[in-house]
N, C-alpha and C positions, 0 to 999 in steps of 0.2 A: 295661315295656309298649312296645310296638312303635310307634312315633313315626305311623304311618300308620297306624294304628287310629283311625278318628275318636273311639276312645270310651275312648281312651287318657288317663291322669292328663297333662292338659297345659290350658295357658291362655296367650292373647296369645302365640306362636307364636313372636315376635322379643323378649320380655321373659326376663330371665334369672332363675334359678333360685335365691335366695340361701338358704334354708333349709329340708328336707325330713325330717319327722320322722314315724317310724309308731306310732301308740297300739296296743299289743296288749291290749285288755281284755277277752283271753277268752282259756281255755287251748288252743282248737282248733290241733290239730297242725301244724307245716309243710308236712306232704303235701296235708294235706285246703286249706290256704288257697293251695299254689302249684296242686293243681287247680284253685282256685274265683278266685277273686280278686275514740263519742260524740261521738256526736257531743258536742264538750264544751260542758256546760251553763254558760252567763254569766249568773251570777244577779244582776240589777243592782236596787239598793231604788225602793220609790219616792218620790213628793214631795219631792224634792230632799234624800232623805237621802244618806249616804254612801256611793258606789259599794262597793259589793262585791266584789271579784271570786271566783267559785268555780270555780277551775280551778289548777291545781298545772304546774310546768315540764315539759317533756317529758322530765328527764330522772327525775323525782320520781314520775311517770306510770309511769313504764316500773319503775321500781323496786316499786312497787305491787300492779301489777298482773302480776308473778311468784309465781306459786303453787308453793310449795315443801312437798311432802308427805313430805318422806325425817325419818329421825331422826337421821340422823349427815350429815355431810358430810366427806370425806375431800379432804382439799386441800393436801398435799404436793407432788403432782405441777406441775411447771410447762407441760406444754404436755399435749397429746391426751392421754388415758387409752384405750388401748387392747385392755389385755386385763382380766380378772379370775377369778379361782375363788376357789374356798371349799375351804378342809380339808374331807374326805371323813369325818376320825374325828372329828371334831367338831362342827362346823359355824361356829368360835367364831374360826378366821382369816381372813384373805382375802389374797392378794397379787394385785398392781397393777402391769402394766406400761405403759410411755409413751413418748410421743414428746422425750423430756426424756433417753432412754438408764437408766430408771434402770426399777427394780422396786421394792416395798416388800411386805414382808411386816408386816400390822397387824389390830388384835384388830376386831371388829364392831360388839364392845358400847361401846368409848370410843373408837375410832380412834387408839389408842396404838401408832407401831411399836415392833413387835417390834425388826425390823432391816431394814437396806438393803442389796440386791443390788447392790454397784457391781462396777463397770469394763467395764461394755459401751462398746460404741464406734458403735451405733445403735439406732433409736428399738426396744423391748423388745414384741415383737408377739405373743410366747407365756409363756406363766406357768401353770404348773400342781402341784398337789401330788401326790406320790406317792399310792398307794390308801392307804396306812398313816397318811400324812401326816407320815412322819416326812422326808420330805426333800421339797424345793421348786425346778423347775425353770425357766429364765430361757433364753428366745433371745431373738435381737435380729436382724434385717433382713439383715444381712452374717455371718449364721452362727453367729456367738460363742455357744455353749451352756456355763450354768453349773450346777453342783448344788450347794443346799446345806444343810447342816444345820439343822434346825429347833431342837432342841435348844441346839445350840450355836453357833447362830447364824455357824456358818463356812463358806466355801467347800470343796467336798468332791471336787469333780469339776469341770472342763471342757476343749472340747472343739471346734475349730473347722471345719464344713462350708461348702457352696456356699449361695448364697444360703437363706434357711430359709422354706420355705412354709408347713410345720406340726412342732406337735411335741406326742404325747403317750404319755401313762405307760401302759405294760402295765395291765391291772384286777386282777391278782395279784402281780406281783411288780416288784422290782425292775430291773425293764428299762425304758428311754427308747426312745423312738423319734421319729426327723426326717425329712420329707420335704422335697424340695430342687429346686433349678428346674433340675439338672440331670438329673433323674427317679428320682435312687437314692433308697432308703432306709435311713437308718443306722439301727441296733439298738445298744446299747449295756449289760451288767449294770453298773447303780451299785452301789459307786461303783470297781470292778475296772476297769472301762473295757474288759471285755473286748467285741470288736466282731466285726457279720456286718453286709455290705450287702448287698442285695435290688436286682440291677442293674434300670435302668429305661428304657425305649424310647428313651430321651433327649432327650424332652422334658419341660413339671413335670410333679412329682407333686402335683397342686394341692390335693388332698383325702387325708388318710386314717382309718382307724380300725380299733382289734384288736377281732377279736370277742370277745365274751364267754367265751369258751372257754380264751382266752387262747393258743389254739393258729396261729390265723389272723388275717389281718389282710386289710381290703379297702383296695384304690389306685386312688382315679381321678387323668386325667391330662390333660395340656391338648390329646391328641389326640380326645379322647372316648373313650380306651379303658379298662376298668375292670379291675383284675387282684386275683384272690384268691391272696394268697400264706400258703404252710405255712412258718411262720417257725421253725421246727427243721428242714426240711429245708431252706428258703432259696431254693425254686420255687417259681415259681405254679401251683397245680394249674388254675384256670380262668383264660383270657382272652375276655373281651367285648370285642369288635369288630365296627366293619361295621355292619350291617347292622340286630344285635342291641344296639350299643353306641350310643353318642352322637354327634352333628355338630358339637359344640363343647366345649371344655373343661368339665372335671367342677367343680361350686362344690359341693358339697357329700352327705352319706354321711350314713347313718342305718341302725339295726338293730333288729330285735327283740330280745326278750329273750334265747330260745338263739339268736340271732344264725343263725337257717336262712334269715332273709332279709334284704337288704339293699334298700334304698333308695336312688334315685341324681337327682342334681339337675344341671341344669348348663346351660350357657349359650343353648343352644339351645331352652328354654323345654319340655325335656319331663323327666317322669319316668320310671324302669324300675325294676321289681322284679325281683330275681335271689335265685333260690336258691340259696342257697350250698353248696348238695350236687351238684350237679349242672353250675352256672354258668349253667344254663337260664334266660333272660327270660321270665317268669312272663306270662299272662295270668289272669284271674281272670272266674269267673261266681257264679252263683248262692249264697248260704246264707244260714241262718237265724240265724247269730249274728256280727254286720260287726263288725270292727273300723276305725279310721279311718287315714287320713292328711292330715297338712297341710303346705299348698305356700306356700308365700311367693315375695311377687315383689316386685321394686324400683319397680314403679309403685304399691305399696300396698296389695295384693289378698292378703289371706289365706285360702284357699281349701280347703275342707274336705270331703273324697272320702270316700266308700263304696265301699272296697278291691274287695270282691266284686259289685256292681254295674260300677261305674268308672264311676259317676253322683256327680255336684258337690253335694254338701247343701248350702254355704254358701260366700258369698264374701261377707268379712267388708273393710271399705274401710277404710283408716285415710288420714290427711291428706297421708304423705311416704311413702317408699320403708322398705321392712321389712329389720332388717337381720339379726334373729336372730329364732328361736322354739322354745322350747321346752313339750313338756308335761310337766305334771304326772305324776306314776308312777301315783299310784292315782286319778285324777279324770278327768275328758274337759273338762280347763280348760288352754285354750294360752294361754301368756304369750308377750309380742310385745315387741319394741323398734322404732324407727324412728327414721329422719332427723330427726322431729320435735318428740324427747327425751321421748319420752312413752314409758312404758310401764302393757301394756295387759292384762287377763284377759280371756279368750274362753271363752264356752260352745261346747263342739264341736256339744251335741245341736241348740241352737236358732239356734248362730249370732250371738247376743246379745252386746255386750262388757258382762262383769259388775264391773267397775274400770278405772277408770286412774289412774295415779301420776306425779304432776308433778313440776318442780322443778330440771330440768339445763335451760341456756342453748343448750344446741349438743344436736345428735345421741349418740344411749347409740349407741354404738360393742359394746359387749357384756354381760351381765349372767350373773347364776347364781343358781340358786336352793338353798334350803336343804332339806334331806330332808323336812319338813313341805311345803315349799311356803308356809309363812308370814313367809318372807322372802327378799327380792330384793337383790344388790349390783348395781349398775349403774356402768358407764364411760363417761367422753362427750369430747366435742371441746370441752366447755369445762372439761376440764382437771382436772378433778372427777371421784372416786367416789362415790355417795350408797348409803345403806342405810335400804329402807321396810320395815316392817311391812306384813303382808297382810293385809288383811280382809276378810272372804268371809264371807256370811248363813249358811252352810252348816256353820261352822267352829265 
């Protein structure tokens, strides 16, 4: 959407973009939606009985009064927990990466690991399992890419790039991909190591994602320009830029299901939808069957759009800055995390928050959720993974 559109997906003008996700809860076509768019109490006795005192030490206090709602607590990790997923074929692993250099791949239901990803040599900011889940990949801050076997628990692949700003698995097959603050994008088949890079403007690639399709992938970049690349031919058939594109670095990508459009987030406090057939910046009007979008922002504001209006239904407030959100696949319920170690479930229709989940000391840094949707892994800056149960009236 066109930045100068006053009725354009955008809020707080100088607040940055950290999450932008679109619900498609309807099968309407790509064409028809890129036309449309204590005080403490001193209980003292009286008549000169025995003072009392009722009040506990501030450090007794503080312990107390941590509400802790997770079922597991995962505390291997020595310093930040930064990343997390969950095996796609299961839902029954997770790995962990941190600011301690290390990864761990460990079960949900007891926090047993499996096994440890060593020998990175900085703090591990990507972690992801393959679609199959039979292999599990590890980057760390200064590049160092490892794969390994699930099965047998061994190293199988890796593989050293420019600084690493993202990294994720094909949706079909065994291909990795990294994007790098020198703008390339490596491709790699595991565990052959066969490789194609995707040159880059040269600047980051700060964002990316394959489409659905498996045949394309979208890149945004810290110039604000966004490029869809055909990654069997190894060109991008569209670039956004200008005018069409962004004025500050891209923070984040999103897609629908057949991935005909994409969503784009990024520092300069707006959104665009692009179609990915065309590479055209979509504006949207009228219809009778809306699907949603939701925009997170670092002052707290989770904001909840009517695609085809490009009217705001809801700005939902949370206490600290939002650092991820995801929705649900078959519900209009967004889960939140924030600075404020809390996370949250949100009604999209009413805007209502329908839960929150306590229990991390520091900021969830990232979370994932499970194919139901009735369970959440959470990462935080106090060093800790937790795993809640979900509970929903509805459920």
């Amino acid at each position: 959407m066109d930045n100068s559109d006053e009725n354009s997906v955008q809020l707080h003008g100088d607040e940055e973009i950290i999450e932008v996700i679109d619900l498609n809860e309807t099968e309407q076509s790509a064409d028809d939606l890129a036309d449309e768019f204590e005080d403490v109490d001193f209980g003292e006795t009286r008549d000169g009985d025995d003072e009392q005192e009722d009040w506990d030490t501030e450090d007794e206090m503080e312990q107390e009064s941590v509400q802790d709602d997770s079922d597991l607590t995962f505390t291997k990790h020595t310093g930040s927990v930064f990343c997390v997923s969950l095996d796609p074929a299961t839902n029954s692993l997770a790995v962990t990466g941190g600011e301690d250099d290390k990864a761990f791949v460990w079960r949900v239901s007891d926090g047993e690991v499996l096994f440890e990803c060593t020998g990175h040599k900085d703090s591990v900011t990507s972690a992801q399992f393959s679609h199959d889940s039979s292999l599990v990949a590890t980057g760390d801050m200064s590049g160092l890419i490892k794969v390994w076997k699930v099965e047998t628990k061994q190293e199988v692949w890796s593989f050293e790039v420019g600084d690493l700003e993202w990294l994720e698995w094909h949706p079909c097959a065994l291909v990795l991909l990294a994007g790098t603050a020198d703008g390339n994008v490596w491709m790699w088949k595991i565990p052959a190591g066969d490789c194609k890079t995707l040159q880059g403007p040269g600047c980051q690639a700060t964002s990316g994602k394959v489409l659905p399709d498996g045949k394309r992938a979208v890149v945004g970049y810290e110039d604000g320009m966004v490029r869809l690349w055909d990654l069997k031919l190894g060109n991008a058939s569209h670039v956004i830029k200008g005018h069409d594109g962004h004025q500050g670095a891209l923070t984040c990508l999103a897609c629908n299901k057949d991935g005909s459009l994409v969503l784009t987030g990024s520092v300069d406090g707006c959104s665009k939808l692009i179609h990915t057939a065309t590479g055209k910046v979509e504006l949207c009007s009228l219809s009778s069957r809306l699907p949603l979008i939701a925009v997170a922002y670092l002052d707290g504001t989770l904001a909840i759009y009517d695609l085809s209006s490009q009217v705001l239904r809801h700005k939902c407030q949370h206490e600290a800055g939002i650092v991820r959100l995801q929705w649900e696949e078959s519900s209009s319920v967004v889960s939140t995390c924030s600075l404020d170690g809390v996370f949250r479930l949100w009604d999209a229709r009413s805007g209502t928050m329908v839960s929150e989940y306590r229990g991390h000391r520091a900021e969830i840094l990232d979370f994932t959720l499970n194919r139901e949707a009735s369970m959440v892994v959470t990462s935080s800056g106090d060093h800790q993974a937790k795993v809640f149960c979900l509970q929903r009236p509805d459920r």
